[in-house]
Structures are given as C-alpha cells and as structure tokens.
N, C-alpha and C positions, 0 to 999 in steps of 0.2 A: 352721645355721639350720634348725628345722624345718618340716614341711611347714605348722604354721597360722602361722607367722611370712612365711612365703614368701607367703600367699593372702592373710595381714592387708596386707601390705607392697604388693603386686599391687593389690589393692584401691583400696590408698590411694592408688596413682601412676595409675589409672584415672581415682579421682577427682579429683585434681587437673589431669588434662590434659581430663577434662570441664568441669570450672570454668574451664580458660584457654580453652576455644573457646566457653565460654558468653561470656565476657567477651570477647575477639573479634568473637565476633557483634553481640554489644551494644553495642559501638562502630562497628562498620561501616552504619549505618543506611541503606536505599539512599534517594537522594531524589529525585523524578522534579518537575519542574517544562514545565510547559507556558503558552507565553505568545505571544498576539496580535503578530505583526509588526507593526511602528509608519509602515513604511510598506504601503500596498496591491501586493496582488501586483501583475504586469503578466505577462500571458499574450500572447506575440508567436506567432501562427501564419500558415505562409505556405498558403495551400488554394488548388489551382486545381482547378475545377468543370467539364465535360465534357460536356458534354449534347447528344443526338441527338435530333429530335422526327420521328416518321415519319408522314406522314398518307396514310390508305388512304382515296379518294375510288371513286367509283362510275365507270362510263364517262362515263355521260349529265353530269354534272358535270364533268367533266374536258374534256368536248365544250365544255362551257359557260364552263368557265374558261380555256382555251385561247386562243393569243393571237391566232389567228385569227378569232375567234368574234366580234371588233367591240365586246364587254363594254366592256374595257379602255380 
C-alpha cells in the first residue's frame, strides 16, 4: 500500500467515524421538561421565637412605679 493510499484510506475511516457520531448525536436529543405540581406544596416549619425585652426607666419613675408608691 502506498503512502496516498494509506492517507486516502485514513481519511476515509476519519470520515466515516465522523458521520457515526454525527448521527449519534442526532439521535440523542436531550429533552428538558418542566411542569407545575398538581398538588400545592405544603411547607411544615417548626420556629420557636425567643425574645427578651429590657426597659431602662429613670429613678424618679421607678420611685413612681414601685409598689410601694400607692399607684398600684
């Protein structure tokens, strides 16, 4: 076989294993589908809340609210 037989032939079997991954591919088509759930989600959280509330009063007020003060 000589050397342009060997590059003809080479060639050819390039091109044929390109034509089989072209056609491979063109079969393989990907398909992406996205679709509304038919029932509504339901989001279950358990949250416990924590809260400190600090109040800074004055003296004279504190005089005043105290529970000796007869207010009350």
């Amino acid at each position: 076989m000589t050397t342009y037989h060997r590059k003809r032939h080479s060639a050819a079997t390039v091109g044929w294993i390109l034509a089989g991954m072209a056609a491979c591919l063109a079969g393989c088509t990907p398909r992406v589908e996205v679709a509304a759930p038919e029932k509504p989600i339901t989001i279950n959280l358990n949250v416990k809340i924590d809260h400190e509330i600090r109040v800074k009063v004055d003296k004279e007020l504190d005089r005043v609210l105290s529970s000796d003060s007869g207010l009350f």
